[in-house]
gemmi code that builds the backbone of each chain (N, CA, C; Angstrom):
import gemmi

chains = {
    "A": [
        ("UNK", (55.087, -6.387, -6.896), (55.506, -7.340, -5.835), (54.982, -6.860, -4.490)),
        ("UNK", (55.465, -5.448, -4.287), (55.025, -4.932, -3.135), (53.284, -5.395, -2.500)),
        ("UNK", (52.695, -4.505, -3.824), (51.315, -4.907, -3.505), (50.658, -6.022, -3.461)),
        ("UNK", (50.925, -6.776, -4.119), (50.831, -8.296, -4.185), (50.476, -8.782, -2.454)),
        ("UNK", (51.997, -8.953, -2.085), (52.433, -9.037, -0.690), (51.234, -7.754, 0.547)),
        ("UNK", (51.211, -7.148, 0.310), (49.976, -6.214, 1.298), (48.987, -6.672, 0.861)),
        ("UNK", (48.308, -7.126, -0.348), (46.780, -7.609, -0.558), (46.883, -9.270, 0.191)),
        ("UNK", (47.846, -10.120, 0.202), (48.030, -11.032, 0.925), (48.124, -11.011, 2.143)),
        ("UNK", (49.016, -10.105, 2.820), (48.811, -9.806, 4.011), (46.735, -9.463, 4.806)),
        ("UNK", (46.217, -8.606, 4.056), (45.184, -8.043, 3.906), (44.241, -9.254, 3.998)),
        ("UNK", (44.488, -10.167, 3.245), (43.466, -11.553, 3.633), (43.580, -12.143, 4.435)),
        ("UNK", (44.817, -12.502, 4.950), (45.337, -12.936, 5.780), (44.436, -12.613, 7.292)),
        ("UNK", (44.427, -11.306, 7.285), (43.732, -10.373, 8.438), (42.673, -11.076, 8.653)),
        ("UNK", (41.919, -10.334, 7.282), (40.895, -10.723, 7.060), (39.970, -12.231, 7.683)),
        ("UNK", (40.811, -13.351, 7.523), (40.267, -14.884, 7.518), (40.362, -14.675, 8.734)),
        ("UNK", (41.730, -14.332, 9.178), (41.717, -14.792, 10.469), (41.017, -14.175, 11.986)),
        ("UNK", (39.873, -12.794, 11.076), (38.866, -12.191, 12.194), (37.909, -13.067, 11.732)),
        ("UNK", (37.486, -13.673, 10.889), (36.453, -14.968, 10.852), (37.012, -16.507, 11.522)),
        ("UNK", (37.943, -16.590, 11.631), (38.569, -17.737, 12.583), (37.934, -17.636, 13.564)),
        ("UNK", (38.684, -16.473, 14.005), (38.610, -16.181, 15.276), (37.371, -15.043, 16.485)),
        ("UNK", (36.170, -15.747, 15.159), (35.305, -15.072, 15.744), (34.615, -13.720, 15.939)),
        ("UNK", (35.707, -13.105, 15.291), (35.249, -11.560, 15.198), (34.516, -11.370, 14.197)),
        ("UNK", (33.946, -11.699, 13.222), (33.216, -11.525, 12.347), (32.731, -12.677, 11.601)),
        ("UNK", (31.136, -12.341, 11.208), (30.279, -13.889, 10.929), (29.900, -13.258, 9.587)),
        ("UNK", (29.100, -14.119, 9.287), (28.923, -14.299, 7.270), (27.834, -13.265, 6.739)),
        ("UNK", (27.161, -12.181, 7.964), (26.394, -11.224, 7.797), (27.757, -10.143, 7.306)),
        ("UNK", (29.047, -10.311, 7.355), (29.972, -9.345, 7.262), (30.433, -9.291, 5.239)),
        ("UNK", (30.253, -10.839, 5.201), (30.252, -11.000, 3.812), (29.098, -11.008, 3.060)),
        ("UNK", (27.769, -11.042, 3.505), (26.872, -10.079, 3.045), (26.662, -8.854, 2.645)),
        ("UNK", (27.513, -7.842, 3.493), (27.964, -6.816, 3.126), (28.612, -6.472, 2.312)),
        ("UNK", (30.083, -6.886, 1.984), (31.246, -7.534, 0.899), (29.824, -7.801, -0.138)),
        ("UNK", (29.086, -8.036, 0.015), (28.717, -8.672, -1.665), (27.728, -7.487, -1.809)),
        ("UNK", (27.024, -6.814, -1.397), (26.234, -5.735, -1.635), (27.687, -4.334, -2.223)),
        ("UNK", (28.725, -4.738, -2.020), (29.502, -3.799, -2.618), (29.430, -3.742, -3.968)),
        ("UNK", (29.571, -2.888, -4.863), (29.811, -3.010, -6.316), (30.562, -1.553, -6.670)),
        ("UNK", (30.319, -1.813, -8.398), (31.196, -0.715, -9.047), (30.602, 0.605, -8.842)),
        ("UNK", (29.148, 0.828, -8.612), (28.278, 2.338, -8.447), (28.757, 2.573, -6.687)),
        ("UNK", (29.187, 1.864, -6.217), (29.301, 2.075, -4.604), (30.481, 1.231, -4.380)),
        ("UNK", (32.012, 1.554, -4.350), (33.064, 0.344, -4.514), (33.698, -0.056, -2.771)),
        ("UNK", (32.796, 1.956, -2.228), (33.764, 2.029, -0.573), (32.954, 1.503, 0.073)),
        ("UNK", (31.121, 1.044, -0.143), (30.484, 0.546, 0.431), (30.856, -0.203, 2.303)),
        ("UNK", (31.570, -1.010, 1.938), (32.099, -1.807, 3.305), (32.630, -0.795, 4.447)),
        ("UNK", (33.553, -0.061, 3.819), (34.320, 1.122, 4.277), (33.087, 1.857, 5.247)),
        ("UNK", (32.432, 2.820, 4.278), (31.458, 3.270, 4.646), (30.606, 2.849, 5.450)),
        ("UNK", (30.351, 1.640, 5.721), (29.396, 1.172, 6.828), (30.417, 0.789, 7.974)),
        ("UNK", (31.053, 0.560, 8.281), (32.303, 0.421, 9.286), (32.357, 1.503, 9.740)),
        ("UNK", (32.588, 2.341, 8.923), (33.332, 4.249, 9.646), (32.158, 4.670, 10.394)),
        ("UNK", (30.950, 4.221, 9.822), (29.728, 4.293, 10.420), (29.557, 4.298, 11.628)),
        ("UNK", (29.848, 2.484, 11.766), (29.629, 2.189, 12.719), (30.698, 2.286, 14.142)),
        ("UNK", (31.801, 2.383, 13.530), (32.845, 3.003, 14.834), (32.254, 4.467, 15.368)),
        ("UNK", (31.865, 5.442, 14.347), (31.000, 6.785, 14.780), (30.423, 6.324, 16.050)),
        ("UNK", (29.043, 5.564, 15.462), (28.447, 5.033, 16.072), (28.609, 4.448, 17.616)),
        ("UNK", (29.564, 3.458, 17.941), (29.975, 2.836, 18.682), (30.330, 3.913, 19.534)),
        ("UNK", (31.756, 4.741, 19.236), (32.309, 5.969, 20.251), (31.277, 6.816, 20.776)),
        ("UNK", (30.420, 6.812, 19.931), (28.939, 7.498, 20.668), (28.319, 6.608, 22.397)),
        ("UNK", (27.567, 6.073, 21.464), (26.939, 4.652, 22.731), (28.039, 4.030, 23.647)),
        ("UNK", (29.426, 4.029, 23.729), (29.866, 3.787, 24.381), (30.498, 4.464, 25.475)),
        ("UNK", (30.389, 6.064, 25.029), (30.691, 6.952, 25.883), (29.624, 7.139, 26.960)),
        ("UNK", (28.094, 7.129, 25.946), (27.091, 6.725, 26.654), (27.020, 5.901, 28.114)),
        ("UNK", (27.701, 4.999, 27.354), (27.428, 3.808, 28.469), (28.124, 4.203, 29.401)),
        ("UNK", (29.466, 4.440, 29.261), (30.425, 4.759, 30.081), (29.641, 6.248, 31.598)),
        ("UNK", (28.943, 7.053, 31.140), (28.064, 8.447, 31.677), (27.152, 7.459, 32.516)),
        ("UNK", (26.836, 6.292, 31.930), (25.488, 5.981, 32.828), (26.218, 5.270, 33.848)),
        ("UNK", (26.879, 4.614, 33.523), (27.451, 3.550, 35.011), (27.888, 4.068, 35.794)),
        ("UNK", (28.735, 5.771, 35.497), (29.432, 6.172, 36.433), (28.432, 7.075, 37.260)),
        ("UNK", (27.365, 7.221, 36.618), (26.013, 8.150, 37.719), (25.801, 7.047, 38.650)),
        ("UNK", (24.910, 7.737, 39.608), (24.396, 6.695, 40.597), (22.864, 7.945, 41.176)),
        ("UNK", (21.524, 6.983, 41.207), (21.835, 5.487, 41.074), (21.879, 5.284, 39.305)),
        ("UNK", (22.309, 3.914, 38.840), (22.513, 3.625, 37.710), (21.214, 3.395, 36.969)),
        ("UNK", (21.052, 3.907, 35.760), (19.796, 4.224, 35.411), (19.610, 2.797, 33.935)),
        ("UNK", (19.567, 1.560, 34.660), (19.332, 0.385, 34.149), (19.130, 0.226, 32.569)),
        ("UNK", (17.258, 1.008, 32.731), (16.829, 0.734, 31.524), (17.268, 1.778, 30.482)),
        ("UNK", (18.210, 3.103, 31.068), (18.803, 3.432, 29.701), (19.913, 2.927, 29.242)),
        ("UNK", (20.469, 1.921, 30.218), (21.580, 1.360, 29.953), (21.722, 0.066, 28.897)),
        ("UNK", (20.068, -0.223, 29.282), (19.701, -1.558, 28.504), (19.442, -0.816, 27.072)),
        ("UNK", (19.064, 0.345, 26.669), (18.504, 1.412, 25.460), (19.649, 0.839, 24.730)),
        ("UNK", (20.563, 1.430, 25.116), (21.910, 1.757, 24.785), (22.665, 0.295, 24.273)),
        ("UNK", (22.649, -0.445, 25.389), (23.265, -2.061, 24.715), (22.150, -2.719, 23.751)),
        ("UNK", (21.302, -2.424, 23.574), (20.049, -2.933, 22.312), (20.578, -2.284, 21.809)),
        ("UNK", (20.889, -0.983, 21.246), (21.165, -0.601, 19.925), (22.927, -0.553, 19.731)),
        ("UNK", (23.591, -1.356, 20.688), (24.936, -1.284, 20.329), (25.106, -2.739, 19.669)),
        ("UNK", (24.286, -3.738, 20.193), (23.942, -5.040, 20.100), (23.409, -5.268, 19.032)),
        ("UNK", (22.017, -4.220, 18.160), (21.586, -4.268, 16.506), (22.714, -3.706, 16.003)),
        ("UNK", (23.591, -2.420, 15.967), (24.440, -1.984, 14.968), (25.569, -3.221, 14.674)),
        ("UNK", (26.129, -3.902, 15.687), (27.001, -4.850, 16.042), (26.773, -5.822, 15.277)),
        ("UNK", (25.603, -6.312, 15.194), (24.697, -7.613, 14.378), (24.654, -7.235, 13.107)),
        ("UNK", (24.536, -5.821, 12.775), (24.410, -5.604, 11.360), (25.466, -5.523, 10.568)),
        ("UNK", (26.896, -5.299, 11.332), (27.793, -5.360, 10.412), (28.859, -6.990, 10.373)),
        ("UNK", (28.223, -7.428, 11.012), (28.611, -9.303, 11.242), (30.098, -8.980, 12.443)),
        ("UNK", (29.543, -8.581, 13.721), (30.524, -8.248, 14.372), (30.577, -9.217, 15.741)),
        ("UNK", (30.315, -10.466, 15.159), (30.132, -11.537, 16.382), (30.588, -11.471, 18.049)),
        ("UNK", (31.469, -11.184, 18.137), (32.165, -11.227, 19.492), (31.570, -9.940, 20.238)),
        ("UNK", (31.252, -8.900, 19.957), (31.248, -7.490, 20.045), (29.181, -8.056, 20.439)),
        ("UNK", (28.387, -8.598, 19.320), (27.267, -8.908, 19.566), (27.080, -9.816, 20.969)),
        ("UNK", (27.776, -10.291, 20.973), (27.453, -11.442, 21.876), (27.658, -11.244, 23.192)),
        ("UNK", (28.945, -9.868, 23.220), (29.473, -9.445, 24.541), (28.097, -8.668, 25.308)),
        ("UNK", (27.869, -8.345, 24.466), (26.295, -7.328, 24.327), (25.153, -7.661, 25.096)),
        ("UNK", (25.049, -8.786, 24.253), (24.364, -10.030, 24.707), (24.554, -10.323, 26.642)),
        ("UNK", (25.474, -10.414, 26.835), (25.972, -10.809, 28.319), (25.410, -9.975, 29.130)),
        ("UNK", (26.238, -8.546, 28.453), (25.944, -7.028, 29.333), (24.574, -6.740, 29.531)),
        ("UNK", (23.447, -7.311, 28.722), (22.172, -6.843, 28.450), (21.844, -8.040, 29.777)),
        ("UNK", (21.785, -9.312, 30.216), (21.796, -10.200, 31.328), (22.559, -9.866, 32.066)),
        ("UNK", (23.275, -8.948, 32.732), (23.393, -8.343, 33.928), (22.953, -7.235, 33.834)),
        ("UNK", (22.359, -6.434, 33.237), (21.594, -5.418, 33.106), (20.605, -5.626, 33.824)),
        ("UNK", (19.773, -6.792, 33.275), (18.537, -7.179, 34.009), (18.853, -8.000, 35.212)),
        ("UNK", (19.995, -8.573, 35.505), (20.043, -8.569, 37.001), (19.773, -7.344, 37.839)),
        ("UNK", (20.949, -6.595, 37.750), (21.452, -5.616, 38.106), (19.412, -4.756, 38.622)),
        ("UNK", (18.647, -4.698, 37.478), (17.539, -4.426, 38.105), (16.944, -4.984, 38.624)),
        ("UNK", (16.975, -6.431, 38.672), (15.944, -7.117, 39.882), (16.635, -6.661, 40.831)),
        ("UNK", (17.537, -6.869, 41.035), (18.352, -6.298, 42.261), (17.811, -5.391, 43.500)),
        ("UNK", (18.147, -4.157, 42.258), (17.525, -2.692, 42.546), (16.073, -2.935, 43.287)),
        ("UNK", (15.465, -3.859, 42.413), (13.850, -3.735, 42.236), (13.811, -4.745, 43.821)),
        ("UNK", (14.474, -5.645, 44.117), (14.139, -6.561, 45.040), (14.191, -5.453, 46.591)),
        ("UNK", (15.432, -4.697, 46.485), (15.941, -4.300, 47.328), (15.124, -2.577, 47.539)),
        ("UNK", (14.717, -2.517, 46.898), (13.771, -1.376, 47.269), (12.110, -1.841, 47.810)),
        ("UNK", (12.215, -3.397, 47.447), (10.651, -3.877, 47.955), (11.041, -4.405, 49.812)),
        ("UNK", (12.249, -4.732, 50.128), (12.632, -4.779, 51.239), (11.630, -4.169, 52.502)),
        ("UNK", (12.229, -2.767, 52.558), (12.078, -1.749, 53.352), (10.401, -2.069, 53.425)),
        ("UNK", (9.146, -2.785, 52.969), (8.062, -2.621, 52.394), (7.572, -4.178, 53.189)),
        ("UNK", (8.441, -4.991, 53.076), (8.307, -6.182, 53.234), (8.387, -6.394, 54.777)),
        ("UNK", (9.667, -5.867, 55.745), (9.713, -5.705, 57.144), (8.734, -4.811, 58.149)),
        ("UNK", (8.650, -4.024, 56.866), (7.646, -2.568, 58.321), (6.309, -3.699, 58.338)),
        ("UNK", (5.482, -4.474, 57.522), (4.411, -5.303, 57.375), (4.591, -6.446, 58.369)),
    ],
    "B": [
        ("UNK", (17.811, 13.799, 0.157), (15.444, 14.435, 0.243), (15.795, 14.184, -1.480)),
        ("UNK", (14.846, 13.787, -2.335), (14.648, 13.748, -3.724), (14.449, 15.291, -4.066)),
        ("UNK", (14.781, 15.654, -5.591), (14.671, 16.707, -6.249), (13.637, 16.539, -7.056)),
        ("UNK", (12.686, 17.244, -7.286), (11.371, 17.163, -8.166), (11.969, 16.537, -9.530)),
        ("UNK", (12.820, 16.616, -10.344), (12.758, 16.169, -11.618), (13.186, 14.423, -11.453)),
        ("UNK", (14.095, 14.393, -10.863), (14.262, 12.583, -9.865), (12.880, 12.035, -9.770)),
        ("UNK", (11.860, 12.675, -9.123), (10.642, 12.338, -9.301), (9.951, 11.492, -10.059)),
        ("UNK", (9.982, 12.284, -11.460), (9.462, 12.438, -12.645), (10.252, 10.745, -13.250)),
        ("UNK", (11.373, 11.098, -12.978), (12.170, 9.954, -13.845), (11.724, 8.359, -13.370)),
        ("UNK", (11.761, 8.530, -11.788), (11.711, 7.225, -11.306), (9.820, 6.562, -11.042)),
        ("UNK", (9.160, 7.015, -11.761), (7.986, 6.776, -11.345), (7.684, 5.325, -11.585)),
        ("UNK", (8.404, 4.614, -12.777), (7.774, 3.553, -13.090), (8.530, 2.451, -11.694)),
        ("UNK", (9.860, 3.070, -11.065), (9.977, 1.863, -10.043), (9.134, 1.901, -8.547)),
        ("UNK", (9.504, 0.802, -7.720), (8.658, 0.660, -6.872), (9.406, 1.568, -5.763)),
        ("UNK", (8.645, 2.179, -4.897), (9.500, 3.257, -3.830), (9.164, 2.841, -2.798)),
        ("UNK", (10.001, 2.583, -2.027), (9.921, 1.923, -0.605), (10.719, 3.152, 0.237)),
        ("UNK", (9.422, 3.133, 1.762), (10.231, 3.911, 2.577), (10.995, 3.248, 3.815)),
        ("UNK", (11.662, 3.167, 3.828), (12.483, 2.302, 4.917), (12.533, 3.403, 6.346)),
        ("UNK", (12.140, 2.958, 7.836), (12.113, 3.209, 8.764), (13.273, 2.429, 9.946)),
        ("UNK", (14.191, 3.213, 9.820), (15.090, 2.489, 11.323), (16.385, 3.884, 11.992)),
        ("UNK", (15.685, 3.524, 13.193), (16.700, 4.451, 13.802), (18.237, 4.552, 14.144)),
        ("UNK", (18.334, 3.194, 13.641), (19.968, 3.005, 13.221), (20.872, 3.341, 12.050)),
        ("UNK", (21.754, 4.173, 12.159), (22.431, 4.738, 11.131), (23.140, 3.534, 10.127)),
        ("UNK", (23.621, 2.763, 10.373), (24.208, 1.659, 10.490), (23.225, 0.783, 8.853)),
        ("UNK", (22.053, 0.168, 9.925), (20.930, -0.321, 9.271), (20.311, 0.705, 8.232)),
        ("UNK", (19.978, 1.851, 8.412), (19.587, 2.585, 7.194), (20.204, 2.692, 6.110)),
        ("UNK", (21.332, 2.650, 6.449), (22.473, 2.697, 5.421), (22.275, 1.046, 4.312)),
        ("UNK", (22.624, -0.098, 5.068), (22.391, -1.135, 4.699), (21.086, -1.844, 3.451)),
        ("UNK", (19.933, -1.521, 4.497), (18.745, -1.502, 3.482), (18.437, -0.498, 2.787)),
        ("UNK", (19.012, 0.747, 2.386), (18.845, 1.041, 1.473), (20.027, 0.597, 0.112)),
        ("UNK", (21.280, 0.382, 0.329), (21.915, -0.661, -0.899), (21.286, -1.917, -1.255)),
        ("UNK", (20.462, -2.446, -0.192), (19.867, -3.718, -0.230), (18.630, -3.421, -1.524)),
        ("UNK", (17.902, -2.620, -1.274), (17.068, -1.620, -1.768), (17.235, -1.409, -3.127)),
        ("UNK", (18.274, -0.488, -3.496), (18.374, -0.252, -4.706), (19.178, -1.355, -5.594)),
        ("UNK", (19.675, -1.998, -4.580), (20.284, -3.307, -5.832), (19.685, -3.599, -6.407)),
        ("UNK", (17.614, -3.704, -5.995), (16.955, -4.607, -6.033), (15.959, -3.717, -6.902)),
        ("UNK", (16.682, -2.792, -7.438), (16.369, -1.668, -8.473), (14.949, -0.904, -7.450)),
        ("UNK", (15.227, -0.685, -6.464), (13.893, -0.016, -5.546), (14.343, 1.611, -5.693)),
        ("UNK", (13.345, 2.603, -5.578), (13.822, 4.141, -5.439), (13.616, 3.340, -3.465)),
        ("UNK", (14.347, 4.406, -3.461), (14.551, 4.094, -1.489), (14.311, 5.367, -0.645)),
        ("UNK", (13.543, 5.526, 0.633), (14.204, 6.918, 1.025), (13.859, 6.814, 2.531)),
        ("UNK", (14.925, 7.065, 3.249), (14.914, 6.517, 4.603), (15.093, 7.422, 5.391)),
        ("UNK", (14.579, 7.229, 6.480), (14.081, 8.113, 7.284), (14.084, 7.286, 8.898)),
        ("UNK", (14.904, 8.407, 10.039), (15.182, 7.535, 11.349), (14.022, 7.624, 12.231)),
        ("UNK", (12.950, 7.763, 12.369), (11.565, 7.536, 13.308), (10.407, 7.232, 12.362)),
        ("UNK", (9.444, 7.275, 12.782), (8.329, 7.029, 12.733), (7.872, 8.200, 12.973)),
        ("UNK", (7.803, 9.193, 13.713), (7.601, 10.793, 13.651), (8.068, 10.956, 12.058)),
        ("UNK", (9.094, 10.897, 12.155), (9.707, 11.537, 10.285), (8.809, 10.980, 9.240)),
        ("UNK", (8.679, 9.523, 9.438), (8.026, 8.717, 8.495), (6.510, 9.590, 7.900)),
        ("UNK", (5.893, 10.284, 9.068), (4.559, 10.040, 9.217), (4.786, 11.922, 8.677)),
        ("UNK", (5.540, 12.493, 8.893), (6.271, 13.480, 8.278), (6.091, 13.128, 6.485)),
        ("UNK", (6.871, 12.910, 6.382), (7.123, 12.399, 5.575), (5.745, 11.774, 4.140)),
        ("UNK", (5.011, 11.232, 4.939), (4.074, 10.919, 4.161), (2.601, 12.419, 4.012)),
        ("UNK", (3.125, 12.988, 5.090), (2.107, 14.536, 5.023), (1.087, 13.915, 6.300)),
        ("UNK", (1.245, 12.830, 7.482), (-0.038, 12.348, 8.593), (0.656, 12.858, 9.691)),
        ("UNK", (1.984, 14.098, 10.041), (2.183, 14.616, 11.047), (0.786, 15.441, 11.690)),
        ("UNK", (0.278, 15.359, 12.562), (-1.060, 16.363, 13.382), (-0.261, 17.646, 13.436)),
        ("UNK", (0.637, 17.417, 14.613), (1.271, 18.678, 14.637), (1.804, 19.434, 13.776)),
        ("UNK", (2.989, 19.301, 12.867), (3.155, 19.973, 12.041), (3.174, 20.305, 10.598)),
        ("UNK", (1.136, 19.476, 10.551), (0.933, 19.870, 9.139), (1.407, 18.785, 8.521)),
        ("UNK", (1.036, 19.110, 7.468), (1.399, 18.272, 5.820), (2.448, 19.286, 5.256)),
        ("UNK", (4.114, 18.592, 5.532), (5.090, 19.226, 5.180), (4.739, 19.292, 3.166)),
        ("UNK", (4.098, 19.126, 3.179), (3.656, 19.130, 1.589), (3.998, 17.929, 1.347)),
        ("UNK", (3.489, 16.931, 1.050), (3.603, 15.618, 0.337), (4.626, 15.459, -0.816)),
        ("UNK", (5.808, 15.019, -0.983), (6.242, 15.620, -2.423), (5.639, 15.088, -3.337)),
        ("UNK", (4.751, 14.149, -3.597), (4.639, 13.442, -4.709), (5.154, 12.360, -5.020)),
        ("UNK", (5.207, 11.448, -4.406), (6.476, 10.626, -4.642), (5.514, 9.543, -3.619)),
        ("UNK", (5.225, 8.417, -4.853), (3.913, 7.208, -4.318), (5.101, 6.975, -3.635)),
        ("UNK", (4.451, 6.533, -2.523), (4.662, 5.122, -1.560), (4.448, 3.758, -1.896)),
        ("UNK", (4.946, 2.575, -2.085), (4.781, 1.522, -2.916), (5.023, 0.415, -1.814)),
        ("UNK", (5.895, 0.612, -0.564), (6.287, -0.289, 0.587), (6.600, 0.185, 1.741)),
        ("UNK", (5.953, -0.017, 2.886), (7.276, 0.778, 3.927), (7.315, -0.407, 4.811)),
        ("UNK", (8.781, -0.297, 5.320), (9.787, -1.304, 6.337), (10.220, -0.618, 6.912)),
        ("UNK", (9.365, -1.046, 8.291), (9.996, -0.391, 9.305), (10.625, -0.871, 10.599)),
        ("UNK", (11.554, -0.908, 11.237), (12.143, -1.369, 12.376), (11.449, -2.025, 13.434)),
        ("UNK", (10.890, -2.930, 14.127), (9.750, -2.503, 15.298), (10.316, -1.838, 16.913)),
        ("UNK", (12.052, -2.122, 17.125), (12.206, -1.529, 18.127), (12.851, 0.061, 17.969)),
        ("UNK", (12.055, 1.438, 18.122), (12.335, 2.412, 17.903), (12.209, 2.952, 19.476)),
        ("UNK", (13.400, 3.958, 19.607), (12.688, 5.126, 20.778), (11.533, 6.142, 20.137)),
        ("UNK", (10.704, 6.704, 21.084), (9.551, 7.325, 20.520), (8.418, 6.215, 20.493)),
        ("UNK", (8.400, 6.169, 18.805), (7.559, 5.642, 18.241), (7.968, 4.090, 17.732)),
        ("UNK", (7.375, 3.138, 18.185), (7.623, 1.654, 17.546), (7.018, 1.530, 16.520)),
        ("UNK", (7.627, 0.137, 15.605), (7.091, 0.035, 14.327), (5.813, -0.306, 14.311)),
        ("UNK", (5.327, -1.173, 15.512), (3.687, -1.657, 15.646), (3.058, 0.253, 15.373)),
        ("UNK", (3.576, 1.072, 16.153), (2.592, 2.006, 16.610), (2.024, 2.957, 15.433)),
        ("UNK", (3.519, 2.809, 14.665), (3.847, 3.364, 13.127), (2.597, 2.587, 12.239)),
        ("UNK", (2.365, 1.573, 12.506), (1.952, 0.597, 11.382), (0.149, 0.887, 11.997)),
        ("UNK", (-0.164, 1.189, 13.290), (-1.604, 1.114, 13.475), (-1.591, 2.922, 12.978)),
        ("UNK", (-0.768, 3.613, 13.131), (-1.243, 5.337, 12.420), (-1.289, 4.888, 11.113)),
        ("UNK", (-0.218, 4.289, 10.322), (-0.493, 4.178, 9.225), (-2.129, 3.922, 8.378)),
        ("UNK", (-2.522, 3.074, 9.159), (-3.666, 1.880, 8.175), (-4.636, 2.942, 9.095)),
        ("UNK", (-4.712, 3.622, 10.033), (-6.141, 4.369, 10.617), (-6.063, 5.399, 9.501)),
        ("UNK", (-5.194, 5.684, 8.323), (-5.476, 6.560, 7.691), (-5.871, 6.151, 6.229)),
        ("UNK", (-6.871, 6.690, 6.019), (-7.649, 6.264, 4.284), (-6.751, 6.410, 3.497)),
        ("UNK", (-5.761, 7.436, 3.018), (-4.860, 7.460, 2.144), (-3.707, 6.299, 2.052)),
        ("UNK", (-3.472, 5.864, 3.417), (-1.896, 5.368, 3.293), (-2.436, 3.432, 3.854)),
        ("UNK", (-3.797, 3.333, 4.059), (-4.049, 2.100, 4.624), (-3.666, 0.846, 3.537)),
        ("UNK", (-3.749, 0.937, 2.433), (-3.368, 0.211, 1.419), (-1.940, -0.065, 1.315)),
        ("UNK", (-0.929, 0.793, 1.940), (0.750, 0.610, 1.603), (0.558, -0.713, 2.635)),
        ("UNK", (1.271, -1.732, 1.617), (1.777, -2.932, 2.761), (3.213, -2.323, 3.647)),
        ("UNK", (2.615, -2.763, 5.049), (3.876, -2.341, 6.000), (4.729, -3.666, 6.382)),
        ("UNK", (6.257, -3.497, 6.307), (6.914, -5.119, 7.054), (7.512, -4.185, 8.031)),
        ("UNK", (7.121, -4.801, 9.261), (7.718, -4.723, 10.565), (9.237, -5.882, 10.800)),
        ("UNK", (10.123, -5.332, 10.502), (11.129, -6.276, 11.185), (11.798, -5.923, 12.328)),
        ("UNK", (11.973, -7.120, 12.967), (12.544, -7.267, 14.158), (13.679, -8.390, 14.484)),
        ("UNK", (14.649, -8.014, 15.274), (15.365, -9.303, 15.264), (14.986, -9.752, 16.394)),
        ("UNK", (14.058, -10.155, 17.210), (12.895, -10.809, 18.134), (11.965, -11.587, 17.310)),
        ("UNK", (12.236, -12.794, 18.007), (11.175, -13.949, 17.722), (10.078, -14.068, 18.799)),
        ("UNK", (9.395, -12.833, 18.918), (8.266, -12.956, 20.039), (6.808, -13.553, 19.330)),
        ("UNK", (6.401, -14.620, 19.369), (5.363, -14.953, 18.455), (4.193, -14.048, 19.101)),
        ("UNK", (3.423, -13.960, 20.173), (2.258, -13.057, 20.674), (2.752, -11.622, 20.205)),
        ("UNK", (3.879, -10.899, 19.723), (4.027, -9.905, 19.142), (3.234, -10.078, 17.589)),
        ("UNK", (4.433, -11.340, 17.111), (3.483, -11.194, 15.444), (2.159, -11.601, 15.465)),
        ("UNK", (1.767, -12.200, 16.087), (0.537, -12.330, 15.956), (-0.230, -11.588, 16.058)),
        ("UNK", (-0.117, -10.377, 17.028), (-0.532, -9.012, 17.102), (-0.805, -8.250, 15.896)),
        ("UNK", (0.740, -8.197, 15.247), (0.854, -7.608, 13.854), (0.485, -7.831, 12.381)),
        ("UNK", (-0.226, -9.252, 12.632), (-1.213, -9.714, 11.768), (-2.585, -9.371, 11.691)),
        ("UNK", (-2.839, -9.606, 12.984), (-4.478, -8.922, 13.168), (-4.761, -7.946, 12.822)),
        ("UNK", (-3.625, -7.353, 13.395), (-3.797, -5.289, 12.947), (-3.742, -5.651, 11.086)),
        ("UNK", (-2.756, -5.711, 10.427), (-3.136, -5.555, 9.051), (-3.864, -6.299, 8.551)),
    ],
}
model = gemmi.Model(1)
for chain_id, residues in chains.items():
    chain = gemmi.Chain(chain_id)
    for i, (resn, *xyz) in enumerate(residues, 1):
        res = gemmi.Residue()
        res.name, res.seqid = resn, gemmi.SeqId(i, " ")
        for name, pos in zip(("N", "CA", "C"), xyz):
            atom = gemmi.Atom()
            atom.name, atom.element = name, gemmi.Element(name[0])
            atom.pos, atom.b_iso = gemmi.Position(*pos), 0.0
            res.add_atom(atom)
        chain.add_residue(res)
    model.add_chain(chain)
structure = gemmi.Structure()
structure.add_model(model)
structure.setup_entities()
């Protein structure tokens, strides 16, 4: 009974991070590459990728707080937080990525406009 | 890393070397890989790769193990070394110019592939 009720609960979860966006059908791609020679498969690429993530995000966190802010490793860093993200069907998380990577490249025209300034007046 | 008698056993399948600097993705295509009954063996640069096949300059021919090459897939956005750059060392070399290389990318830059056609 018990378990019954927790594997229900467990789907439950489950649907409702595909409702709601947190995860797209590259996630059940994964789910199906699982089998009996590899059963933690899913597991295993998740634990992965949280590794992963606490890495690059600490990352990220080192670069913004330097100055000046060093753009294009920042952009390094959201490209490959943005592929790991995509690979495990982590929609919301990809897409946020997505955003951060377009103010990234503001953020350097910016830089880039405002250092052509000083160049533009003495002329 | 394969053990010499693994070698021996798997010769009749096809061995693909998979190239990506994502832990994540390496992981992935190689289950993708062997579902698909492939020997697999993956490796995070294009330095390693080229390692790997014995075309490092610098450090030598780690000894080749023996172990044909039958496919390599490689990432195209790498730090270091990109998959284009991987794929023009590859084919400048007489031994390894024959392995078909797939460059994937999740970029739809067409003047990229088109690039990557000419070259192979």
């Amino acid at each position: 009974m018990d378990g019954y009720g927790m594997q229900n609960q467990i789907a439950c979860i489950r649907r409702s991070l595909f409702d709601q966006g947190y995860l797209d059908e590259q996630f059940i791609q994964l789910e199906e590459l699982q089998d009996d020679a590899n059963p933690n498969f899913v597991q295993e690429i998740v634990t992965l990728f949280y590794t992963d993530s606490t890495r690059l995000i600490q990352n990220i966190e080192l670069t913004l707080n330097s100055r000046p802010i060093n753009f294009s490793k920042l952009d390094d860093y959201m490209h490959q937080f943005k592929g790991s993200s995509s690979s495990i069907g982590a929609k919301k998380v990809t897409s946020e990525c997505a955003v951060f990577r377009q103010y990234c490249a503001a953020g350097n025209a910016e830089a880039y406009i405002s250092s052509l300034l000083p160049y533009i007046y003495t002329d | 890393m394969e053990v010499a008698g693994e070698v021996l056993a798997s010769e009749s399948q096809l061995h693909v070397l998979a190239v990506d600097d994502s832990h994540v993705d390496r992981k992935v295509i190689e289950k993708l890989l062997k579902i698909s009954s492939c020997k697999v063996t993956t490796v995070e640069s294009g330095a390693r790769a080229l390692q790997f096949l014995g075309l490092d300059e610098e450090k030598g021919s780690l000894g080749f193990n023996g172990l044909k090459v039958n496919l390599i897939m490689t990432d195209y956005s790498m730090p270091g070394m990109t998959g284009y750059e991987l794929l023009k060392k590859i084919k400048r070399s007489s031994a390894f110019r024959e392995i078909p290389v797939v460059i994937m990318s999740s970029e739809n830059i067409l003047t990229r592939i088109d690039r990557y056609i000419s070259k192979s």
